[in-house]
C-alpha positions as CSV (number, residue, x, y, z in Angstrom):
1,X,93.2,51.6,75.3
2,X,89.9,53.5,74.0
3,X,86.9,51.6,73.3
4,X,82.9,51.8,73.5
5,X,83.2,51.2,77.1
6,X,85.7,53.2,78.5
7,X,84.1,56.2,76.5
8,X,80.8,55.4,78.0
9,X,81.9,54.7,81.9
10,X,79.4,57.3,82.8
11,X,76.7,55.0,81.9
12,X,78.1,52.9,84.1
13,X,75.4,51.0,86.5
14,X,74.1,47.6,88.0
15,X,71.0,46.5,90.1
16,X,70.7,45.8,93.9
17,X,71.7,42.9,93.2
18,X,74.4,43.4,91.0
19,X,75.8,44.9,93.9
20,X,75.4,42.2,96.3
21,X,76.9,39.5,93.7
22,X,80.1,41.8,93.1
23,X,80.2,42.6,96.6
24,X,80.0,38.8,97.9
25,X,82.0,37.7,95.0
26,X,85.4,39.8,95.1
27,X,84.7,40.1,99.1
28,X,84.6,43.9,98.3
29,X,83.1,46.3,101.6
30,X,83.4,49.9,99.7
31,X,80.3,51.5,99.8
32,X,80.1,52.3,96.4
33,X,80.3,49.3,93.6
34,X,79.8,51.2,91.0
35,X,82.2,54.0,91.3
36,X,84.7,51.1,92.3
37,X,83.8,49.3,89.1
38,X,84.9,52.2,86.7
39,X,88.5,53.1,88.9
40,X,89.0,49.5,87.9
41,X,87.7,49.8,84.3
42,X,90.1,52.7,83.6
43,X,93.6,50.8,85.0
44,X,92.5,47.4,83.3
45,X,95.4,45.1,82.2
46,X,92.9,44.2,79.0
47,X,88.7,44.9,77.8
48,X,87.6,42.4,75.3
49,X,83.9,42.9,73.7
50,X,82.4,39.1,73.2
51,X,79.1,39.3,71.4
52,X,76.7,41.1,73.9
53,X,79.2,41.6,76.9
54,X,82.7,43.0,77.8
55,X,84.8,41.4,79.9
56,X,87.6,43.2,81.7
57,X,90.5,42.0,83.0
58,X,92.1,43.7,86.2
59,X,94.2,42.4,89.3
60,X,93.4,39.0,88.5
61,X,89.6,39.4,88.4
62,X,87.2,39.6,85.9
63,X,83.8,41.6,85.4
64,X,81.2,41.2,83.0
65,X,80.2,44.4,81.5
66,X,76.6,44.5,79.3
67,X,77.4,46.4,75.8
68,X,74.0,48.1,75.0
69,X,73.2,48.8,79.0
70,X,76.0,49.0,80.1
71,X,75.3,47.2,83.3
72,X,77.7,45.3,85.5
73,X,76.3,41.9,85.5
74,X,79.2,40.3,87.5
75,X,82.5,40.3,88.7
76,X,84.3,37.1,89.6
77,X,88.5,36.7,91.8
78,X,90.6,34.3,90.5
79,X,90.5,34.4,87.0
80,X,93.8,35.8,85.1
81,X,94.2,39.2,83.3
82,X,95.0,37.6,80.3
83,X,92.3,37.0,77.7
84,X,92.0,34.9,74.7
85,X,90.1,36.2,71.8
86,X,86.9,35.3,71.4
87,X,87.1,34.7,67.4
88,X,90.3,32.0,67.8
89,X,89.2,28.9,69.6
90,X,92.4,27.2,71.7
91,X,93.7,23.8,69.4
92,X,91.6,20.9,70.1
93,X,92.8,17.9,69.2
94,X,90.6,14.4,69.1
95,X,91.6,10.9,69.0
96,X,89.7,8.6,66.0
97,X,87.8,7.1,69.5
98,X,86.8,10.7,70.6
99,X,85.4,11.6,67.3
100,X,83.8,8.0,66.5
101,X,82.3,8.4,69.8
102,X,81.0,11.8,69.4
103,X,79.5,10.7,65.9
104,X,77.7,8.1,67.7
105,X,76.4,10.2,69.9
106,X,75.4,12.9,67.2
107,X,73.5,10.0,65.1
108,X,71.5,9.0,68.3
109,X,70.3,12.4,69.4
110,X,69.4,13.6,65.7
111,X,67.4,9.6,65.4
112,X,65.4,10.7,69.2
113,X,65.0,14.4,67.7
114,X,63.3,12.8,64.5
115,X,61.4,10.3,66.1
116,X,59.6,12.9,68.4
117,X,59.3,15.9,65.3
118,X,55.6,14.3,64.1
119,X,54.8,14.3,68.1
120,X,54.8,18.1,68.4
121,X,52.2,21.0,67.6
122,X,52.1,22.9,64.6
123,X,52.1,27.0,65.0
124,X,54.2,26.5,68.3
125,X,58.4,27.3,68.5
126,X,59.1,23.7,69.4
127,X,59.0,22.3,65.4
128,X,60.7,24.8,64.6
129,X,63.6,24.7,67.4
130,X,64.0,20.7,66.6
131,X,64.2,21.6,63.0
132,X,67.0,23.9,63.5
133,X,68.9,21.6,66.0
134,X,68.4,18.3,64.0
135,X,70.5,20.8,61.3
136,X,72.8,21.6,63.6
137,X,73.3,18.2,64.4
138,X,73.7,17.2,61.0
139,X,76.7,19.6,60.4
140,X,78.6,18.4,63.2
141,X,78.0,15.0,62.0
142,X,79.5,15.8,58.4
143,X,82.5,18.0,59.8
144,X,83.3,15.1,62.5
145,X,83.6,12.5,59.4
146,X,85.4,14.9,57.4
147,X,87.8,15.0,60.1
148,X,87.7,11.3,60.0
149,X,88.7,10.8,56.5
């Protein structure tokens, strides 16, 4: 299994408090986390990269790797080996109620966004933010009543 990661394990780090969280988290007492960290990179059962982070899967644990840094941000027990890829959501399916519901709840929060757009200062991020979630909002509305139809 080569990838970005395993070729750059020598990068490998995390914070004081990186260490504490793994530590606490996977009830780990070895002295060193890090070194730990990357035996466990290098047997993983599987590495997937998901937009800014890897996550590898090993002895039913997983830990949260930063791609540009490098930097162990977590590790967490109990969560299995196997991963599902980030690009291939799991089947969802909706009743008509689900998706009516949903749609209602759409149309209200994009009405409240509206209602509050003239309330907020020019030159700041918040007109912009609202503009760009009222969108969003708007797609979800037409894709829900596609789904509808």
């Amino acid at each position: 299994m080569s990838n970005d990661l395993l070729q750059n394990l020598e990068r490998l780090h995390t914070t004081e408090l990186g260490i504490q969280r793994i530590r606490k988290n996977l009830d780990l007492s070895v002295e060193d986390v890090v070194l730990w960290c990357k035996q466990k990179i290098q047997s993983a059962d599987d590495i997937v990269r998901r937009g800014k982070n890897w996550y590898v899967y090993v002895d039913n644990a997983t830990s949260t790797v930063n791609a540009h840094s490098f930097t162990i941000i977590t590790a967490h027990k109990g969560i299995a080996g196997v991963s599902v890829p980030f690009d291939e959501p799991p089947e969802q399916s909706y009743t008509k109620e689900e998706l009516q519901e949903a749609l209602r709840a759409i149309n209200s929060t994009i009405r409240k966004c509206e209602k509050v757009q003239p309330k907020l200062g020019e030159g700041t991020s918040s007109p912009t933010l609202l503009v760009r979630r009222i969108k969003a909002l708007q797609i979800a509305d037409t894709l829900i009543q596609r789904e509808l139809e």
